[in-house]
Each structure stands twice: as C-alpha cells, then as structure tokens.
C-alpha positions, 0 to 999 in steps of 0.5 A: 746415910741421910748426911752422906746424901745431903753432903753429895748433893752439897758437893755438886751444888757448890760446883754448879754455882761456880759455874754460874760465877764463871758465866757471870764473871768470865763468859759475859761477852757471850750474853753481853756483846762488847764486855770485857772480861772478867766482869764483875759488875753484876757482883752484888746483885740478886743473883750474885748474892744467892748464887754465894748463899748456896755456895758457901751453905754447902761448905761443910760437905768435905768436913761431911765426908771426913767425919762419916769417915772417921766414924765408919774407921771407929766401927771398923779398927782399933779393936783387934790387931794392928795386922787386922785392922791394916787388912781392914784398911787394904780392903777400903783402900782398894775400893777407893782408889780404883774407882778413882783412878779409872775416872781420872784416866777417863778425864785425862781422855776428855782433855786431851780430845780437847787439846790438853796433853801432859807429860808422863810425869805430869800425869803421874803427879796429877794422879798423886795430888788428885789434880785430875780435875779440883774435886779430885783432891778428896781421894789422896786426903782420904787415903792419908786418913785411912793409912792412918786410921789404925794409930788416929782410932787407938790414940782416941780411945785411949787418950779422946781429950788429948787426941782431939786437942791436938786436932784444934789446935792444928785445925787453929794454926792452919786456918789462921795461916792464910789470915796472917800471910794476908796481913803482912800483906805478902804478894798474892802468888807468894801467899798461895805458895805457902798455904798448905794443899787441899789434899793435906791431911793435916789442916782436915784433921779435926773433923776425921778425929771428931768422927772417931769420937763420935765412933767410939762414944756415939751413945753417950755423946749423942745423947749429949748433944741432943740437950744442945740440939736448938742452940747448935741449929742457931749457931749454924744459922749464925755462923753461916751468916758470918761466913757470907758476909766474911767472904766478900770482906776477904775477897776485897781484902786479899783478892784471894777468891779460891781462899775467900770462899773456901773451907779453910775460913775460921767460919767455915770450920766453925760452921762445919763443926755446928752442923755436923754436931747438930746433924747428930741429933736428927731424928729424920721421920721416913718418908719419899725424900728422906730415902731419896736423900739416903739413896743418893748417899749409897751412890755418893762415891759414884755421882763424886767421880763422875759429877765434876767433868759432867758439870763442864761438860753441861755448862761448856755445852751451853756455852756454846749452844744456849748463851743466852741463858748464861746471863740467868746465873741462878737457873744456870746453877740449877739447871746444871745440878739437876742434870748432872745428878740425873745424869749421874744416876742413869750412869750409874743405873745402866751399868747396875742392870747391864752385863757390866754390873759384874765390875759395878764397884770396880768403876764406881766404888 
C-alpha cells in the first residue's frame, strides 16, 4: 500500500509540474507584459530544471499502478476456474469503470459550461479511449489488462520465462518505435500518428506481467531481490539521472515534447523496473507518514479521477486572479499539488460522512 501511495502522489505531482511548464511556456504574457508566446526563454534555468526533475522522478507511477495490479490479478485468478476468475474480474471491472465513467460525464459538464461541446459520437469515442481529460487513459488500458487477467496469471504460472520474455521484448520493439520513426527524420504529425496510444496495453505490458510474477513467487523473488537491494537503488539513481538529461536531448532532437518527457523512453522503462524492483525490498518502519502515505494509497482511485480538472480548475483560477505568481514556476507546482490533494481528500471526507456514503464507492471506487 506504501507504493500505491507514493504512486498517486507521483500521479498529481507530474500533472502540477506541467502546469508549471505551461505558465512558464504558455502563460508568460500574464506575468511579463509584451512576451510572445510560447516562450521558451526561462528554459534552462533553476526553475526549469527543478520543475523536469520532479516531473520525470515521477515517472514510474503508470508502471506503479500496473505492477500493484498484476499483483493483486496473482492473488485473486488463475487458481480455480476459467468461470470464477471472469466473476472475479466482473466484480473489479464494475468497480473501475463506474467511478470512471461518472467523473468523466462530470468533466464533459465542466467543459462544456466553458464552451467545449461535442458530438454523441465524440463523447462516445472519448469515453472509450479515456480522453475525457489526458489522465483518463489509465482506465480503458486497465480494463484491457484485466479482461486479460484470466490467460496473462495462467501463462505465467505455467511458462514465467516465456511469459515474461515475450513482455521485454514487446516492451523493446514499442519503446524503440518512436526512436526510429525519428531518425528517419518522418514529419512530427506523421511520427505521432504511428506511435501506439497511451491506452495501449501492449506497449504497458511488461510491468503488468512483472506484477503477475512477483504475485505468484513474491517469497522467493523477494528474497531474491533483496541481495541486490543498493545495487537496484543505484540504478534508479542513475537511470533517473539519464532520463533527465535524455529528455532535453530528445526535445531538441525531435521536438516531440509529450514523447521526450513521457514514459515510453528506454530510460524511463528502465527507471521504472529499478524502482519498482527496489521498492520490493522495503522494509518501511511505521510510523505518521508512512501511514499518511498508505492512507493516500486507500483512496488512490478516488484523488485519480477527481485530481486531473481539480489541477485546471486551481492553475486557471490563478490565472486569472493571482498572475503573478505564475512567473514562480517551482511554488505554482507546489502550491497546486498541495491544494489539490487537500481538496481531493475533504471530497472524498464529506461524502464518507455524509448520507451519501451509502454510494461512496459508486463515485470513487
């Protein structure tokens, strides 16, 4: 649970730092009369720099997500029947996907109080690809994984090397995708065009199946790990120095800044897998912020749906009533994060202990 609740807190921090960049990039000329944006020009700066830091550090959370879930699929599949387990999958399907669709049908609300009105067939597809906002791409890729729970826990038991070979090597071909696509120096719209969507299982599967393992062998495998406990720390460190300074080379190399900064980076991946095998090897003294953290993790679907037009919703509304501070890229970030779980958790508080707690999990999971 301690993971799950770093992971959520790494979710809303990577989102409020890219509304820092946006004020630093987009909203300039509310804070610097006569700029032209975007501007770029407090690029390499102290703000910058620690504002990406933050940002790509939180990277692994996605992969988080994945593997704590193909954990829980070990626990919960694969050892009676094919019948059972698809109940058992109905059950977790049915609490992720009503949740989900509510709080979309709530933003599709709030934009279009602000003008963005869609077609039927618009909303039908943003529903289906998890486009309500750019966070939202997590539940469509989930419900893949769990549809395929059933096969992914008995192809692991069965055949663990295989299984997860298979998994690298897709992981290999996807991630490298973008990087060739680049070098053959394709026009930007058209290297975006042919990279695989977010909601893809497929270029996401390696850390569900890493997941499954860890599952069905977490005895063995732990114990495992934990002779490689400081060498699997260094390489975190290390990978997610290299993951810094490979974004900003991918940036200026492909101008491709959602693929330069995101997940899908050979580092990145490698990151992930360091931290999430390191995080395995915890052993976490209790203590006030360890149960805090764990706390968070318990209410983790809850501040995921809520967080994403909270964060908008916070940064517009400086915008427009405290411009000033959007020239502090660093204190915006902060201030933002902060607010938002605050607000995410006195949310989700008011409907625990209100009458409305009777359909507290139909609204937050």
């Amino acid at each position: 649970m301690l993971l799950r609740g770093l992971a959520i807190l790494a979710v809303v921090a990577n989102h409020a730092t890219a509304w820092g960049f946006i004020a630093m990039f987009w909203w300039t000329h509310r804070y610097a009369p006569g700029s032209v944006v975007p501007d770029y020009s407090a690029m390499g700066g102290a703000a910058y720099w620690l504002l990406m830091a933050l940002n790509q550090a939180a990277l692994f959370s996605v992969p988080a997500f994945l593997f704590i879930s193909g954990m829980s699929a070990a626990y919960g599949v694969g050892s009676g029947s094919l019948e059972s387990d698809w109940r058992v999958m109905r059950a977790r399907l049915g609490a992720l996907i009503g949740p989900y669709l509510l709080w979309s049908l709530v933003v599709f609300g709030i934009d279009a109080t602000l003008g963005v009105v869609l077609t039927p067939v618009e909303y039908a597809l943003r529903l289906l690809e998890g486009r309500a906002t750019d966070a939202y791409y997590f539940v469509p890729l989930l419900v893949q994984f769990y549809v395929l729970s059933p096969l992914i826990v008995r192809g692991v038991r069965a055949r663990p090397r295989l299984l997860l070979g298979l998994a690298a090597a897709i992981q290999v071909l996807t991630s490298a995708l973008p990087y060739i696509l680049t070098a053959l120096d394709l026009p930007l719209e058209t290297r975006q065009a042919l990279q695989l969507p977010a909601a893809s299982f497929v270029q996401w599967s390696l850390y569900y199946v890493l997941g499954v393992l860890l599952g069905t062998h977490s005895r063995r495998m732990v114990r495992s790990l934990s002779r490689y406990r400081s060498t699997l720390l260094a390489c975190s460190v290390a990978l997610a120095f290299l993951m810094l300074v490979e974004s900003q080379v991918l940036w200026q190399w492909s101008a491709d800044w959602d693929w330069a900064h995101g997940p899908g980076r050979i580092p990145a991946t490698l990151f992930s897998l360091a931290f999430l095998l390191y995080a395995m090897t915890w052993r976490v003294p209790t203590s006030n912020l360890a149960r805090t953290i764990e706390r968070g993790g318990t209410l983790s679907y809850g501040i995921y749906l809520i967080h994403p037009k909270a964060l908008e919703i916070g940064a517009r509304a400086i915008y427009h009533l405290a411009p000033g501070l959007l020239a502090r890229q660093v204190p915006l970030a902060l201030l933002l994060f902060a607010m938002t779980l605050t607000g995410c958790w006195l949310v989700m508080a008011l409907v625990a202990r209100s009458p409305a707690r009777r359909v507290y999990h139909l609204v937050f999971g």
